[in-house]
Structure formats: structure tokens, C-alpha cells
C-alpha positions in Angstrom: 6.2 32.6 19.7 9.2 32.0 21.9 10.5 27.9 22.5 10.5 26.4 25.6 11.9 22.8 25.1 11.5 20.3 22.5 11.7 16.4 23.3 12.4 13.6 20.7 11.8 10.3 21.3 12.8 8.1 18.3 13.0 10.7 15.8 15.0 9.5 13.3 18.7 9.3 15.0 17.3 10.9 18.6 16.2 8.0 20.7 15.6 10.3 23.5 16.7 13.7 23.4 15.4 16.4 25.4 16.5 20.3 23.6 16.1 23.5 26.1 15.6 26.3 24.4 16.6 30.0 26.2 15.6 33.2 25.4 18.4 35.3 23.2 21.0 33.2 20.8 20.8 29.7 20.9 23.5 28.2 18.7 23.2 24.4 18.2 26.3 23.0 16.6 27.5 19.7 15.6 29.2 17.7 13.1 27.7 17.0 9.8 25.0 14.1 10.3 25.0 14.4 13.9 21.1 15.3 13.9 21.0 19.1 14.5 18.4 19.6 11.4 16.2 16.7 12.9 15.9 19.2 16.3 14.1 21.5 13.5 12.3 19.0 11.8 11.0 17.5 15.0 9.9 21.7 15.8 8.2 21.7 12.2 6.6 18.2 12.8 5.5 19.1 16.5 3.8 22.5 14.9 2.5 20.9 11.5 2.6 17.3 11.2 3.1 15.6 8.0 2.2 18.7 6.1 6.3 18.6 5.0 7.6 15.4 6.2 6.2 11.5 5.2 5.9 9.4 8.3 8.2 7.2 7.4 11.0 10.0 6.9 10.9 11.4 10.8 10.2 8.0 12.6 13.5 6.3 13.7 13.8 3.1 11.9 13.3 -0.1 13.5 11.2 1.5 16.3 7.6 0.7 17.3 6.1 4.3 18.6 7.6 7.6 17.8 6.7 11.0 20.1 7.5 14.7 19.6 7.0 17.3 22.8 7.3 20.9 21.8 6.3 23.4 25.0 6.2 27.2 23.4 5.3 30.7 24.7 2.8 32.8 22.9 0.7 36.1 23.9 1.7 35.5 27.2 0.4 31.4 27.4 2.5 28.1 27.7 1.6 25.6 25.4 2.5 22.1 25.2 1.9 20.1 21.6 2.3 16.6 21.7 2.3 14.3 18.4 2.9 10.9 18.2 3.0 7.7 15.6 3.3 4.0 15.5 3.7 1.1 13.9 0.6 -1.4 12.7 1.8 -4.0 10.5 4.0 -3.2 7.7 2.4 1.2 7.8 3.4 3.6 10.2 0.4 5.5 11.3 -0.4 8.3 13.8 -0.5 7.4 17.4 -4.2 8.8 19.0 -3.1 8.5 22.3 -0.2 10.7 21.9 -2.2 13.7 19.9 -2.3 16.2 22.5 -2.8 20.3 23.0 -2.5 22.1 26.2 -3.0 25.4 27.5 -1.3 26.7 30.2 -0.8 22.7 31.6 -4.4 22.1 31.2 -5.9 20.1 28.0 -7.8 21.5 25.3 -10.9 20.2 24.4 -9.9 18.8 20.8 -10.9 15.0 19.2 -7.4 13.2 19.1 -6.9 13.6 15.3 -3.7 15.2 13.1 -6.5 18.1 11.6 -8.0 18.8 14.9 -4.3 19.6 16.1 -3.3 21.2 12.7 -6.5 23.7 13.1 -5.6 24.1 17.1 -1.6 25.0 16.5 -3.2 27.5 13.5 -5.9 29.1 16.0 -3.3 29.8 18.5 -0.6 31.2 16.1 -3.4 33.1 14.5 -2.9 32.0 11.1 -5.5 32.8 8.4 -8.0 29.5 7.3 -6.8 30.5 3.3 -2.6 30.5 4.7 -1.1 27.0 4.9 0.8 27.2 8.4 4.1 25.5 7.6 4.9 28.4 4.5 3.3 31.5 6.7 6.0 29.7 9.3 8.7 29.8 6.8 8.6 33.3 5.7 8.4 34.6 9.0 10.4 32.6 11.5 12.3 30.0 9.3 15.2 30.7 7.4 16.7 28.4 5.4 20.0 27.2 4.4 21.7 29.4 1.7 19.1 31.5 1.8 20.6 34.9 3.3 23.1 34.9 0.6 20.4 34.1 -2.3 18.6 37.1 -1.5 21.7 39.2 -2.6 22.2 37.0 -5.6 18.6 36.8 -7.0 17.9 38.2 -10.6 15.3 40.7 -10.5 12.5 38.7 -11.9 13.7 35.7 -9.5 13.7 38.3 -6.1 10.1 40.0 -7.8 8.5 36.2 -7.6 10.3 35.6 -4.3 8.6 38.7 -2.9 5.4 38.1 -4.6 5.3 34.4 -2.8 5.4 36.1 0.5 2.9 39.1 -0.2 0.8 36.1 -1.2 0.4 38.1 -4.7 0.8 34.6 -6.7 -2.8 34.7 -5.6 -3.3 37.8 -8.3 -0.7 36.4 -10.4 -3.0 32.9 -10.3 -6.4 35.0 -10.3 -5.0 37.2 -13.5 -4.5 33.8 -15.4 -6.7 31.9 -14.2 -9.8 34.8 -15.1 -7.8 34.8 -18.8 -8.3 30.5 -19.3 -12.0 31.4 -18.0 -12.1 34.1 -20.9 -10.5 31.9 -23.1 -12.9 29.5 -22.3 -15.9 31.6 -23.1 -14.4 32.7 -26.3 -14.6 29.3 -27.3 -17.7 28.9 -26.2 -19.0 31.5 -28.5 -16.7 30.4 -31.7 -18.9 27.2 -30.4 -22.0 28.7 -30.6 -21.2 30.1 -33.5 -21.1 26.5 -34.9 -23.4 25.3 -33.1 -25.9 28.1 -34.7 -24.8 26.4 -38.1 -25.7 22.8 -36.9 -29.2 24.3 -35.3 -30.2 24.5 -39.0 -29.0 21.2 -39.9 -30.5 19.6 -36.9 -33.9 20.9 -38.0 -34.2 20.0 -41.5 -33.4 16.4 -39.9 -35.8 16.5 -37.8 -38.6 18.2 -40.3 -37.3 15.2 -42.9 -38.0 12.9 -39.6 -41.5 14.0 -39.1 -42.4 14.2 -42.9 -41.2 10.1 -42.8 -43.3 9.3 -39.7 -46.7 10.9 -41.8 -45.8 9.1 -44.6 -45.2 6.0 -42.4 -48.5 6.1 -40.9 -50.3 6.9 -44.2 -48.8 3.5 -45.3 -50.5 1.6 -42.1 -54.0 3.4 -42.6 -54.1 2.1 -46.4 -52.3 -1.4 -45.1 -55.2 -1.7 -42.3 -58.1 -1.3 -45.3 -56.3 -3.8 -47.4 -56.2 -6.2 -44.4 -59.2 -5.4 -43.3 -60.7 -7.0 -47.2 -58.2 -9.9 -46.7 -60.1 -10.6 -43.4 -63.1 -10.7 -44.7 -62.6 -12.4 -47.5 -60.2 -15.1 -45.5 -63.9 -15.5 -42.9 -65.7 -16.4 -46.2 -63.8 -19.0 -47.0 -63.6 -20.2 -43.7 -67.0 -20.8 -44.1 -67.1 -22.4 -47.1 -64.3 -25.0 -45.8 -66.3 -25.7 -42.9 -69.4 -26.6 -44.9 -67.2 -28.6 -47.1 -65.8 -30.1 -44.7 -69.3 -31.3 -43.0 -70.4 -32.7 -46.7 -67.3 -34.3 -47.0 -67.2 -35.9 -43.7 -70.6 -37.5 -44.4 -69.8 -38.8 -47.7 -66.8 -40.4 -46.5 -69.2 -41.8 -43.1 -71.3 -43.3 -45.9 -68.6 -44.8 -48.6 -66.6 -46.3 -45.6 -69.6 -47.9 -44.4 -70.4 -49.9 -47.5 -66.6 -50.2 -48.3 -66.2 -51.7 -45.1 -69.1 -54.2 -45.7 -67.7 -54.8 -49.3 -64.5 -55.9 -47.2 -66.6 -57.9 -45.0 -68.3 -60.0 -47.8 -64.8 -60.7 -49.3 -63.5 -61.1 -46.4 -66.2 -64.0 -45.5 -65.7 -65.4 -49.0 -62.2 -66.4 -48.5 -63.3 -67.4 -44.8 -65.7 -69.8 -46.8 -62.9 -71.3 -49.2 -60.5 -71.8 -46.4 -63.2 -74.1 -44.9 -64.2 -75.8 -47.7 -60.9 -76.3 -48.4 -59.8 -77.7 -45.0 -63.0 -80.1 -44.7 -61.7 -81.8 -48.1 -58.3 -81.7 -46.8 -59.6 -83.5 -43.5 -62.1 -86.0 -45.5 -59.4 -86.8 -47.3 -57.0 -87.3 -44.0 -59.7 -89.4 -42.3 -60.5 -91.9 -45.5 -56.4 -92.8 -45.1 -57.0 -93.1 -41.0 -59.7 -95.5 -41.6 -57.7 -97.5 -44.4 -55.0 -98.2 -42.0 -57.5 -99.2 -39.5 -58.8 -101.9 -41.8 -55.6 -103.0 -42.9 -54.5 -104.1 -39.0 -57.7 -107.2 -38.8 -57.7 -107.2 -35.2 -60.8 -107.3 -32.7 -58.8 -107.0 -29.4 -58.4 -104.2 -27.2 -54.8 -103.2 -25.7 -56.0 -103.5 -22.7 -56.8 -107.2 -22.6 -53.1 -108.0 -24.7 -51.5 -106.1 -21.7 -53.3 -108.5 -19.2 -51.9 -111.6 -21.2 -48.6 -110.1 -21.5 -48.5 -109.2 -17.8 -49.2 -112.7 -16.8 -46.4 -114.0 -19.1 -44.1 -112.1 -17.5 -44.9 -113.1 -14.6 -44.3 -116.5 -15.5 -40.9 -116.0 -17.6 -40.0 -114.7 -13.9 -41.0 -117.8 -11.8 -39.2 -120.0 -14.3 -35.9 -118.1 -14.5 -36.1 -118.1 -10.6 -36.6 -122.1 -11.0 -33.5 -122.3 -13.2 -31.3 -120.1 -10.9 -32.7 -121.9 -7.9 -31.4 -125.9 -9.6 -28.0 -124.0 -10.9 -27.2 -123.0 -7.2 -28.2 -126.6 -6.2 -25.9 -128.2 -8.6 -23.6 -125.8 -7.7 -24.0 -126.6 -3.7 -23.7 -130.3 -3.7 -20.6 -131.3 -1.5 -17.8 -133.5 -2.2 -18.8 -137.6 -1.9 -19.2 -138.7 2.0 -20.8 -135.3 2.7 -24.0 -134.6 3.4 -27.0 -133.5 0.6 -28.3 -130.3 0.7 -31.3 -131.9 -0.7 -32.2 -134.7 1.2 -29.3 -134.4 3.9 -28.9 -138.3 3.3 -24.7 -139.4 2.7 -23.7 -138.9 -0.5 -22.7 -141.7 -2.4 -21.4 -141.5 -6.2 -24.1 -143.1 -7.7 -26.4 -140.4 -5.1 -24.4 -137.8 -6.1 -24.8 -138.9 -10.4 -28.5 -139.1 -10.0 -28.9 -135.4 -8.2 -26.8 -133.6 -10.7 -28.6 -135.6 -14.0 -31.9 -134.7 -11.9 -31.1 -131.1 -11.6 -30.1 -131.0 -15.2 -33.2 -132.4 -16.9 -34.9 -130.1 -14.2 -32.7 -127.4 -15.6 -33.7 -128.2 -19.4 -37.3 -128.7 -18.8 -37.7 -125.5 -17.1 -34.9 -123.6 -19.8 -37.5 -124.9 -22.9 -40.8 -123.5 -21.1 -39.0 -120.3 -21.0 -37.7 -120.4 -24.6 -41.4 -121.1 -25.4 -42.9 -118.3 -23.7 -40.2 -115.7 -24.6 -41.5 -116.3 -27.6 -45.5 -115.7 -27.0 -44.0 -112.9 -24.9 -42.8 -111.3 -28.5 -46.1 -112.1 -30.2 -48.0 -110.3 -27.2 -46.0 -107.2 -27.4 -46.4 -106.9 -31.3 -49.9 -107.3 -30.5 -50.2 -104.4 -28.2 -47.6 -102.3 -30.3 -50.7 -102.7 -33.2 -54.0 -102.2 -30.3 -52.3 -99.2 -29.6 -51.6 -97.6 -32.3 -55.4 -98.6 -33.6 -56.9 -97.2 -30.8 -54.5 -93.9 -31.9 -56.0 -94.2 -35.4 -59.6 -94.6 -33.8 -59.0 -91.5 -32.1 -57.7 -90.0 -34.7 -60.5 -90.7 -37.1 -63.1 -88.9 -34.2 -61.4 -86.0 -34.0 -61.9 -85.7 -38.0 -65.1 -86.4 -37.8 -65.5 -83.6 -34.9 -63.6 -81.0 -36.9 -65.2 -82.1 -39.9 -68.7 -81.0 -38.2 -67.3 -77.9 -36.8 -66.0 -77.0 -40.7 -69.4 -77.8 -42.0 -71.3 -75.7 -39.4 -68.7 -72.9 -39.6 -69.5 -72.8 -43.5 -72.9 -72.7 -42.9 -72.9 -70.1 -40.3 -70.6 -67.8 -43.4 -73.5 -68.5 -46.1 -76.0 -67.4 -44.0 -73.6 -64.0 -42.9 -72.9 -63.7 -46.9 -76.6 -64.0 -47.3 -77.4 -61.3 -44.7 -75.0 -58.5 -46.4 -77.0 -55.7 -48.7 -73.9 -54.2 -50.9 -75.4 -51.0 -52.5 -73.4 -48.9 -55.2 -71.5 -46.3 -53.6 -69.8 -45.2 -56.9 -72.0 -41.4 -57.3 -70.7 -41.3 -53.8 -67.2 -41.4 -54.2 -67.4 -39.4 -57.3 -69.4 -36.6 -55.2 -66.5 -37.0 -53.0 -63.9 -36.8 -54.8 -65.3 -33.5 -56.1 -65.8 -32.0 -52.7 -62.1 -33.0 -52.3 -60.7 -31.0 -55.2 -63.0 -27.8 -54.4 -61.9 -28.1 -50.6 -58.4 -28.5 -51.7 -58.8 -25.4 -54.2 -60.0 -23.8 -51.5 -57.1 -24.0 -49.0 -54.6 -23.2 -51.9 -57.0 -19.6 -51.9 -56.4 -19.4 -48.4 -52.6 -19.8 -48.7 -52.7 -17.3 -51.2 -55.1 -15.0 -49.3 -52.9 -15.8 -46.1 -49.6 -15.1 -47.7 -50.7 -11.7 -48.6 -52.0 -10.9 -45.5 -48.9 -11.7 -43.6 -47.1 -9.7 -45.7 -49.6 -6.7 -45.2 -49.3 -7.7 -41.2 -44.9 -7.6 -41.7 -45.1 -4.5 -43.6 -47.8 -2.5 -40.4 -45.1 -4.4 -37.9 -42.1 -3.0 -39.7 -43.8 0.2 -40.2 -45.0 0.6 -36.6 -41.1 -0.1 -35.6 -40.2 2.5 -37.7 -42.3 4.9 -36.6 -41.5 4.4 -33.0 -37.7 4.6 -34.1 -38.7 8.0 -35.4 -40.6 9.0 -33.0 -37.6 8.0 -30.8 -35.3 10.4 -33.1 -37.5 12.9 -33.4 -37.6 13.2 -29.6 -33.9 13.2 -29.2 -33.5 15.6 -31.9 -36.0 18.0 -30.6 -33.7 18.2 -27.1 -30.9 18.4 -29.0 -32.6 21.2 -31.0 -33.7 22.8 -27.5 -30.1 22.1 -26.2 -28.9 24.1 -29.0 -31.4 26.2 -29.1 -30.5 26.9 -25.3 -26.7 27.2 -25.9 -27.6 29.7 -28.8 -30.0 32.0 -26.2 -27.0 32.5 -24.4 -24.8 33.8 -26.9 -25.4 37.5 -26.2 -24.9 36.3 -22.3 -21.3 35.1 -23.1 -20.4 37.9 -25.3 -21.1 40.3 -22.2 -19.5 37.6 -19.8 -15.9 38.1 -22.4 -16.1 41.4 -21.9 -16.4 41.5 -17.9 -13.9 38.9 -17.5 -11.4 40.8 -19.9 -11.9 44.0 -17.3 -12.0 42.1 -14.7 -8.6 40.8 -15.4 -7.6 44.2 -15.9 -9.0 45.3 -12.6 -6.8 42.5 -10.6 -3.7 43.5 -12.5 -3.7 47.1 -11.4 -4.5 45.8 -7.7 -1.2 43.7 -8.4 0.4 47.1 -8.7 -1.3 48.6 -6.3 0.0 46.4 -3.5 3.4 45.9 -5.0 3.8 50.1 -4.5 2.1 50.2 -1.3 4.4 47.2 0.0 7.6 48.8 -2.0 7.2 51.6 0.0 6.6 50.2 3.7 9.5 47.7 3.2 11.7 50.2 1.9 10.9 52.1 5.5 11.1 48.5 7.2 14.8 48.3 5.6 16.2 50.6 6.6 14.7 50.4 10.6 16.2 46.5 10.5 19.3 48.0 8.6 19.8 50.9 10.9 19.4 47.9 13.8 21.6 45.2 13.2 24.9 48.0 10.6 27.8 48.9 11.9 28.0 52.8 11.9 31.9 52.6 11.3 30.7 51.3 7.8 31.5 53.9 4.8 27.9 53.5 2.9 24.1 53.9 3.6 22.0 51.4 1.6 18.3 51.5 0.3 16.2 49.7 -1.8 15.0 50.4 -5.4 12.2 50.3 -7.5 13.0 47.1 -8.1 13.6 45.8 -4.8 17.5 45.9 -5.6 19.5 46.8 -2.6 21.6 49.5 -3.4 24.4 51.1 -1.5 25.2 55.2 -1.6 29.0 56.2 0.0 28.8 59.1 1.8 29.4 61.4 -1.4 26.0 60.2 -2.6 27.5 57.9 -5.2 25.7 54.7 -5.8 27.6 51.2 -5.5 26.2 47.7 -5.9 26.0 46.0 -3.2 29.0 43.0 -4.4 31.3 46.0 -3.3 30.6 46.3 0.2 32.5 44.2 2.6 31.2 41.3 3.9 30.0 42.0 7.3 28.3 45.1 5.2 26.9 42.8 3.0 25.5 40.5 5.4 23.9 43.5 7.3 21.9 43.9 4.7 20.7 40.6 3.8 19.9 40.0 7.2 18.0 43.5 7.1 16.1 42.4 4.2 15.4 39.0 5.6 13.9 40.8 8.9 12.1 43.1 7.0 10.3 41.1 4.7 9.2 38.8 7.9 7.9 41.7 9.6 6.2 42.6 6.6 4.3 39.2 6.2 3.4 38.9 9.5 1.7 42.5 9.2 -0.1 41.4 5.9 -1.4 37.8 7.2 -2.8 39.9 10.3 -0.3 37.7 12.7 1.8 38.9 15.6 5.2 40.0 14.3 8.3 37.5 14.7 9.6 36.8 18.2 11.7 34.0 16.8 14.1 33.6 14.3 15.1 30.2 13.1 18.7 30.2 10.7 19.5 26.7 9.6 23.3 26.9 8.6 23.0 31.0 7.6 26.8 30.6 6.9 26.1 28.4 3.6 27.6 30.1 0.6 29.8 32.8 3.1 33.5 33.3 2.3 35.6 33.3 5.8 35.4 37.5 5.7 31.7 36.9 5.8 31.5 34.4 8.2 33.9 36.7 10.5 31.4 39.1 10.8 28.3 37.3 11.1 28.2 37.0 14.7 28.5 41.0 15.3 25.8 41.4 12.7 23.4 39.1 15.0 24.0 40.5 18.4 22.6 43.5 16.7 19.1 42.3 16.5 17.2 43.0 19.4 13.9 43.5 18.0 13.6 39.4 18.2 13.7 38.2 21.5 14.7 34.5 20.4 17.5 33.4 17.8 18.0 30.1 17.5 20.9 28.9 14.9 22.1 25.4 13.1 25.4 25.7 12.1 29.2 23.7 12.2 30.6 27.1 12.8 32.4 26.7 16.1 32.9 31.0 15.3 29.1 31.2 16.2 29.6 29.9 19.8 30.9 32.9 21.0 27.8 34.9 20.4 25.4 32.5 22.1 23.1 33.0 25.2 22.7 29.1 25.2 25.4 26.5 23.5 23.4 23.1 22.5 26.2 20.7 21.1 24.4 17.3 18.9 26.8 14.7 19.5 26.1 11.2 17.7 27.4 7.6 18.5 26.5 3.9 17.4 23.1 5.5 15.3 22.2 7.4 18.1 22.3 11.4 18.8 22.6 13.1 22.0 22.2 16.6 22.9 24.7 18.5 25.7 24.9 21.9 26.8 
């Protein structure tokens, strides 16, 4: 894979940057926090999304979209990956109209998703399905900061794991413990079964003690049912006798109501009788003091003719007081002497005038005594009625007494006659007979009680008894499959035992396959070395330098004497990091059955170097020619000189730009 271009829009300080890659050294410099490490994350991004970076880490802040353009050459093909996000709401999401693959300039048939792209970038790089792309990416084309000098400095057991991780052998190393928790696991299982074995017992004598209760349960109901069965019949006998009883009862009781009833009846007309007899004498005796009272008043006239006389006296009192009113408005109308009369309408005279008023005044006194007189029969006449009334009251008074009296004496008779009519016959061997039937119907309910009270009990204990036996029935069942459970677990005992001993050789098989690989890979990289080494060294250098057994670089001077490698100079020392770095890439590549490396990525490779180092870094790297592309991150302005292609990251206000 060789880079084309990369183009950033609003990745984290680029707001718009456009990056040309060239084939050879491309050295990208710039001051600390100018954004040369986002050109790499925004190659890692383009390649495999989020698989190393959050969303919210590339995506410039306070932007709405973010887009990433990488344009690569591989087995001969152009191809352009496009990868985009955006902001909805508060979350930053990826951008489906900006998900795009092309071939050559022409679009791949993908869906617009990250893992459709993810599995389109891995299918055209060739990366295995079980290889995450980002690490297989690392280990061959990515080299990271401080990592050149590390692999110098590693222990042995650090640089063993280090190698490990890129011959994938963790995988082993995983498998190896993995197969001995599995083992572990089974040995458990059979210290388990072992116990479980011990509790099989146990869980049988529970359930033979389970089944022993449920016969002896159900023996209980049979002999319940037979006593119940008695109680029944015994209970329907006495039912019977109640109800016949009963019938007997309910006819003597007909029959001594009846004649109590017309016992109550004859009283009941007896005191009728007395209350009558007793209200006729009280009447008798009312009307005798009526008819006194009658005899006492000695009068023969009626009211009505008293009120005739009375109402023509009145009628006279009347005309006579209008007579006297009439004379003393005369007397009071005659005129003064030489007038005129209103009498006669002759002159008056004083003698004329004398004789008028003495007439009027006799007049006057006649007239006044007929009226004293009368008001007087007037009295006598009203005292009269007063007394013709309240005789004819008396009179009426005295029929009605007579009337009730009648009534009273014909009520009485009606009674004797009833009394008469009523045949009272001795119902005393009734109610004795009765009361007997009473007491042996009353003895009998108490049996019942007593019969009934036992046979609920009988009824509660074949209810309780039928619970328990479905409760034991129930954990019977569940101790049966816990008993075949067991039973199953124990059956494969012998299973496990041979399982233990296949994983335990298994485990054994995977270790030497560990060593298998590590000698097979020991020997191609040491052959690897030392073609990178024999690439990139300077032959005016005074050692040759090989690798160990354990992967330790060590250096010979041309006596044959060995040397470690903190002795050689630092451009020689550098050589062969740089050696090792290639070699172990190649290596990878051959092993993940991907093309080898065409591009090498060193983000600041200077990190760690003292200045004699750093001098004669740039010789070392215009000694590779087995990668066609280099492309370098560094604040080394030394670096510059060496470069096919100079991209300087400049950075103002928040914002980076990239010049050439």
C-alpha cells in the first residue's frame, strides 16, 4: 500500500487540509501541537474508523459534519475511502452519506455502514477475518513513537512477549491457559461428582423415606373413608328419624295451637263481654243524670219559637231607638226664635218654640221607657233560648244513649251466643306428647352434632392427608430428577476423567507448537536481519551484528569477539533497530499471508535518541530501498534533508494548515 493524498475536513485542528503524499521520504514536520499526528490519525481513521479513536476525539469541536478522504495505491489499483460524521443533537454520529469505497474512481457496491467499509478496507488489504486490521496495520506499516529505541532496551521476557504479540503466538499462550482453566474446570467437576456421588445416597434414602410417608398416608385415607363411610350412614338414619319427628311434632303443634287459639278466643270474648256490660251501666247511668237535668229546666217551648219572639223584639228595640235618635236631632235642629220650624215650617215664637222642645221631650221619654221595658223582655227571651237549647242538647244527648245503649245490648248478645258456640276440648295429653317429641327431637340433633363433629374431623384429616400426599408426590417427583440429574452427572464421571486427561495433552501438544513456531520464526528472522541489516549498515562500521537465541541483538568486531549492542555507535545502533523493526514487519506480513510492507509510517522515530543518534538517522533511512514509501513525523528540522517530499503543519487561531 502506497498513499496518494489524504484530505481533512474538520478533523480536530484541520478545518480543511489537503496532505500529498509522494513516493520515497516524506518528512512532515512542525512544531509541537501544530497537528502533524492528526495527518496520521485521520490515515488510521480513514482505514479503520473508530476501532482506535472515539468520535468525539477526531471531530473538530464546535463543528456540524466531519469528513476524511484517503486515495491509496495497492496491487496496482487506486482507491479512494471516504468516512464521514455529524452532529444530531447533543451525539456525534457517523455520516451515511459520506461512507464511501471506490475502485479505480468507480464505487463499490457496499451498504453505507462503518462495518461494511471496515470489512471492504480488510478485503482489499487482505487482512485475515480472525486479524483485527488496525494491530496487523501497526506491526507492519506503523511505527510508533519511542518505539525504535525500545526495541534495543526491552528485557528479554518484555522483547519475547513483544515478538509473541506479532507472531500472533498470545493466541497459544491464551489457548495453553485457557485449555488449563477448562482442565481445571473438569477437575472440579469430578471432585464434584465425587460429592455429588455421596449426596446420590442421601437423596435416595429421602426419597425412599418420601414414598414410605405417601403409603402410609394413603393407608390413613382408606381406614378414614370406612370410618366415614359408618358416620354417613348412621348421620342418614337419623335424618330420618328427625324428619318423622318433625312431621309428628308439626301436627301436634297444628292441633294444640288450634284449641289454644280458641281458648284465647273465649277469653278474649269474655273480657269483650265485661267491657260491654260495663259501658252499658256506665251509659245508663250517664243517661238517668241527662234526663234529671231535663226535668229540672220545666219548660214546654221549643228554641225555635223563643228565637221568633226574640227576633221581633229586636226588631222593635230598633224602631224605637231610631224614634229617639230621630226627636234628639229634632230638638237638636230647631232654629233660633223668628226662624222658621223644621216641623211645621210656621215662625217660631217663644212660647212655639217651649211647646216643641217639651213635645219632643215627653216624646223622647215615652219612647226611652218602651225601650227600657223591652230591653228587659229582650233579657228574659235570651235566657229562655240559652235553656231551649241546651234541652234540646240534653234531648239529643239522652237518644244517642239510648242508641248506644241498644247497640251495647245487642253487641253482648251477639258475644253470648259466640261464647256459646266455642267447644274447648283438653289438649293437655297433647302438649305433654309434644313436649316429649321435643326433648327426643332435640336429643336427636345433639347426636347429630356429635356424629357431625366427628365426621368433619374424619373429612379435615382425608383433606389434610390428600394435601400431603400431593406435597409428596410433588417431592418425590422433584427428587426423582434430582436423583436422575445426579444420577446423570455421576454416568459421566468416567467421561470427564478421560476429558482431564486429553485436555492435560492437549495443552502439552500446543506448548510444543509454541516452540515449534518460536524456532522456525527464530531462524527466518535471524536471516531477515541480517538482509534488512546488510541494507540499511554502513560498511565503514567495525562490527557485524546477529541475533541470539533469545532474540538479543548482539554485535561481533571483526576478531569474532562479541559486544552488546549499548557499545556500538549510535548510527550503528540505530542500524540495527531499524533492521529489526523491518524484519519483524516483513515477517508478519509473511505469517498473516498479506503482501509485504510498501510503506513505512515513523511517528517521531527520534524520541529517546541522543544528538549522535539523531545525526545519523537520516543516512540510516536513505538506506532502505526495499520500501518504496517512508513517510516520517518528527520536529527534527535534521530530517528535511533526507526527504523526497517536505510537508510543513503550520497552526494559527485553532486552525492547522499544511505547506510544502
Amino acid at each position: 500500500m502506497k498513499l496518494n493524498s489524504l484530505a481533512l475536513k474538520n478533523v480536530r485542528s484541520h478545518k480543511d487540509s489537503v496532505v500529498n503524499f509522494g513516493k520515497g521520504i516524506n518528512v512532515i514536520t512542525g512544531k509541537t501541537g501544530s497537528g502533524k499526528s492528526s495527518i496520521l490519525m485521520g490515515v488510521d481513521y480513514a482505514l479503520f474508523g473508530s476501532s482506535n479513536y472515539s468520535n468525539a476525539e477526531i471531530m473538530r469541536r464546535g463543528s456540524r459534519e466531519m469528513v476524511v478522504e484517503l486515495i491509496f495505491e495497492h496491487a496496482g489499483k487506486t482507491y479512494t475511502i471516504i468516512r464521514g460524521l455529524k452532529k444530531s443533537g447533543n451525539n456525534i454520529v457517523v455520516d451515511s452519506d459520506n461512507l464511501r469505497v471506490l475502485e479505480n474512481g468507480k464505487g463499490l457496491n457496499i451498504m453505507p455502514r462503518s462495518s461494511d467499509i471496515d470489512m471492504a478496507v480488510a478485503e482489499i488489504l487482505g487482512i485475515p477475518e480472525n486479524v483485527k486490521g488496525s494491530e496487523m496495520f501497526q506491526v507492519i506499516s506503523y511505527t510508533k513513537q519511542d518505539e525504535i529505541r525500545k526495541l534495543l532496551e526491552m528485557r528479554r521476557e518484555e522483547r519475547q512477549e513483544y515478538i509473541d504479540r506479532i507472531l500472533q503466538l498470545s493466541k497459544y499462550k491464551t489457548t495453553f491457559e485457557n485449555l488449563k482453566s477448562v482442565a481445571d474446570y473438569f477437575r472440579n467437576n469430578l471432585n464434584e461428582i465425587g460429592k455429588v456421588e455421596e449426596f446420590l445416597g442421601k437423596e435416595r434414602e429421602e426419597f425412599e423415606k418420601l414414598n414410605e410417608r405417601q403409603r402410609e398416608a394413603r393407608a390413613e385415607i382408606n381406614d378414614n373413608d370406612k370410618k366415614r363411610a359408618v358416620l354417613e350412614k348412621a348421620l342418614n338414619q337419623k335424618e330420618n328419624e328427625k324428619k318423622n319427628l318433625r312431621m309428628i311434632i308439626n301436627d301436634l303443634k297444628t292441633v294444640v295451637a288450634r284449641e289454644r287459639e280458641k281458648k284465647s278466643r273465649l277469653e278474649g270474648l269474655k273480657e269483650e263481654l265485661l267491657e260491654k256490660r260495663r259501658n252499658i251501666a256506665e251509659l245508663d247511668c250517664k243517661r238517668k243524670d241527662v234526663e234529671n237535668n231535663i226535668n229540672a229546666l220545666k219548660m214546654d217551648d221549643g228554641s225555635e219559637k223563643i228565637r221568633k219572639e226574640l227576633s221581633s223584639g229586636e226588631a222593635g228595640a230598633k224602631v224605637l231607638e231610631e224614634n229617639v235618635k230621630r226627636l234628639k236631632d229634632d230638638e237638636k235642629n230647631i232654629g233660633k226664635i223668628g226662624g222658621k220650624c223644621p216641623l211645621c215650617r210656621q215662625v217660631i215664637t217663644e212660647k212655639h218654640w217651649k211647646e216643641v222642645r217639651l213635645k219632643i221631650k215627653n216624646e223622647i221619654n215615652i219612647f226611652a221607657e218602651k225601650l227600657e221595658n223591652l230591653g228587659s223582655e229582650l233579657i228574659t227571651l235570651r235566657e229562655k233560648l240559652g235553656f231551649a237549647v241546651l234541652r234540646e242538647k240534653l234531648l239529643n244527648e239522652l237518644a244517642k244513649f239510648d242508641s248506644n245503649i241498644g247497640l251495647l245490648e245487642e253487641s253482648a248478645r251477639d258475644l253470648e251466643t259466640k261464647m256459646a258456640s266455642l267447644k274447648i276440648n283438653d289438649v293437655n295429653e297433647k302438649e305433654e306428647l309434644l313436649e316429649k317429641s321435643e326433648n327426643e327431637l332435640n336429643f336427636l340433633i345433639e347426636k347429630d352434632r356429635e356424629l357431625f363433629s366427628k365426621s368433619k374431623s374424619i373429612n379435615d384429616r382425608i383433606e389434610y392427608l390428600n394435601e400431603e400426599v400431593k406435597k409428596l408426590e410433588y417431592d418425590s417427583a422433584g427428587k426423582l430428577k434430582s436423583i436422575q440429574g445426579y444420577e446423570l452427572q455421576v454416568k459421566d464421571k468416567d467421561k470427564v476423567s478421560y476429558l482431564i486427561k486429553y485436555l492435560d495433552n492437549l495443552r502439552n501438544y500446543v506448548k510444543d507448537i509454541r516452540s515449534v513456531i518460536r524456532q522456525k520464526f527464530l531462524s527466518d528472522f535471524k536471516n531477515e536481519f541480517q538482509k534488512k541489516f546488510e541494507e540499511i549498515r554502513n560498511y565503514e562500521d567495525e562490527y557485524n551484528v546477529e541475533v541470539g537465541f533469545d532474540y538479543e541483538p548482539i554485535a561481533y568486531t571483526l576478531k569474532g569477539e562479541a559486544v552488546h549492542v549499548d557499545y556500538l555507535s549510535g548510527g550503528e545502533k540505530t542500524s540495527v533497530a531499524l533492521a529489526y523493526r523491518l524484519a519483524l514487519s516483513d515477517l508478519a506480513a509473511q505469517m498473516s499471508n498479506v503482501m509485504p510492507a510498501e510503506l513505512l509510517i515513523l511517528d517521531e522515530p527520534t524520541t529517546g535518541f541522543d544528538s549522535e543518534d539523531i545525526k545519523s538517522l537520516p543516512e540510516v533511512l536513505k538506506n532502505i530501498t526495499s520500501i518504496p514509501q517512508i513517510i516520517i513525523v518528527t520536529h527534527e528540522e535534521l530530517l528535511k534533508e533526507i526527504a523526497d517530499v517536505n510537508i510543513e503543519v503550520r497552526k494559527s487561531l485553532a486552525c492547522s494548515t499544511v505547506e510544502y
